[in-house]
N, C-alpha and C positions, 0 to 999 in steps of 0.2 A: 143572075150571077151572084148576086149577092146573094141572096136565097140561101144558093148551094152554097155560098161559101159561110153564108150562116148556118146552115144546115152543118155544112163540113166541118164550120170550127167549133159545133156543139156535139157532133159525133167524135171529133178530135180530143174535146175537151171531157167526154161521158168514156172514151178507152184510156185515156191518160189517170185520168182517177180511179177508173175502174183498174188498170195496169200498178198505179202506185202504190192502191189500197192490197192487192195482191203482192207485190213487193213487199209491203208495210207483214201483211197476216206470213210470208215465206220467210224473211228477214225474224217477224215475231217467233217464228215456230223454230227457225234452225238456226241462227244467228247471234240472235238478240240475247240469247240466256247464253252462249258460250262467248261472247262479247262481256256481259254484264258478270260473270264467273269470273272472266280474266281479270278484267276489269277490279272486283271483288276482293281475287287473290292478289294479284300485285300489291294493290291498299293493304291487306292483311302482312303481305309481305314488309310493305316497307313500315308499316309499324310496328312491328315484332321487332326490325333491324331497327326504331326507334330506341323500344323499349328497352334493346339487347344493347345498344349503346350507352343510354342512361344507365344502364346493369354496370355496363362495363366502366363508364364514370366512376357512379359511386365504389365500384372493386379497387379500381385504383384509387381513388383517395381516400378509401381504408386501408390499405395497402403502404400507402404512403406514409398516413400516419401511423401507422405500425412502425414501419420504417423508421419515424421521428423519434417514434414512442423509443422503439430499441435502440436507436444510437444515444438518444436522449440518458436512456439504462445505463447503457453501453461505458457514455462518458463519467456520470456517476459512479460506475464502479471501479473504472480506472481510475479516477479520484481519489477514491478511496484507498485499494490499492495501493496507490502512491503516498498515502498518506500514510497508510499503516509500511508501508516499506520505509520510508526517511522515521517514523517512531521506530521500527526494529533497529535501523542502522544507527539511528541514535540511541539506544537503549543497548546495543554492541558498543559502542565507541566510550560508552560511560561506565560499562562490563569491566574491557577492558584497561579505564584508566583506573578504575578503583581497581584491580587485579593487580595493575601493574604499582599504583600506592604502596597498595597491603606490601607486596611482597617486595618493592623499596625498602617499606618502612620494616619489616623483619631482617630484610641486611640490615640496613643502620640501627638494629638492635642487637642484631647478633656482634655487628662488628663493634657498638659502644662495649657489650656485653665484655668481647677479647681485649677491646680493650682496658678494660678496668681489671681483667683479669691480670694481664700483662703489668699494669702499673703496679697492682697489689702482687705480683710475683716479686717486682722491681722494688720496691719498699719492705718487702721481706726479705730479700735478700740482703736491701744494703740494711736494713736492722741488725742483718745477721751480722753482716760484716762490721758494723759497729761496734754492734756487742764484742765482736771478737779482737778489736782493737781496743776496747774499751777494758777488757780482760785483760790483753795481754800489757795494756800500761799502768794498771791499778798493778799486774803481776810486780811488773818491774819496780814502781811505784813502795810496792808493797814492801819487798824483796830489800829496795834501799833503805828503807824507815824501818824494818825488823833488823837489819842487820843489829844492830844495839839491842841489847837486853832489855835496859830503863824504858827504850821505845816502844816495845812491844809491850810491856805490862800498863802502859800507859792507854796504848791504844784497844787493850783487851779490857780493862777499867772503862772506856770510854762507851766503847760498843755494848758491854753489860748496861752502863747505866741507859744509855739510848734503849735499849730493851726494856727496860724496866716501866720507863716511861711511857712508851707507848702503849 
């Protein structure tokens, strides 16, 4: 019995390997290569979805800084902007006060102008009317002191010689 069972478990043992090694060459032939394909392409897969992640990284943080870049522009140039807008509105504001000087200062020269015209109308006038009271009491003046003969030859002696003189 033991024999056979040595017997048996070396015949056991010679279709077991002979069976696995036939697994092993059936598995090699149909198996093994669309196993090691999958196998292959998955791997190939997931490092493409690597690669295409890292892509996709670096996209965005170019992207991003793009982003920084332009806002970055962006506020710079409102800046700016604003700077050149408060110089306009201050370059308007200083327009307008020298406009509004200038043409102050042209009333208060037309108006000193009326006025000085007005005063010089005003001092012609009463010149005039001076004169004309001045006339009219030399007239009467005169009128009293010629009434006499001796007065008047005196006074026409006087005014010759005052003529002469000068």
């Amino acid at each position: 019995m033991e024999k056979l069972l040595e017997e048996f478990s070396l015949g056991l043992f010679f279709w077991q390997t002979l069976l696995f090694v036939g697994l092993l060459l059936l598995l090699a032939k149909y198996a093994w290569k669309p196993i090691l394909s999958a196998v292959e392409e998955r791997e190939n897969t997931i490092k493409d979805s690597l690669e295409a992640a890292e892509k996709a990284k670096a996209d965005m943080e170019a992207v991003q800084a793009d982003n920084k870049r332009i806002l970055k522009e962006a506020r710079v140039e409102r800046d700016a902007l604003l700077a050149e807008a408060k110089k306009t509105s201050t370059q308007i504001v200083n327009d307008a006060k020298e406009a509004a000087q200038a043409e102050a200062d042209k009333i208060a020269a037309a108006t000193q102008e009326a006025i000085q015209q007005e005063k010089n109308a005003a001092i012609n006038d009463i010149k005039a009317q001076v004169a004309g009271l001045s006339v009219d009491i030399a007239q009467k003046v005169l009128q009293g002191e010629l009434a006499d003969q001796k007065k008047q030859e005196q006074l026409v002696e006087k005014l010759v010689n005052d003529i002469e003189i000068k």
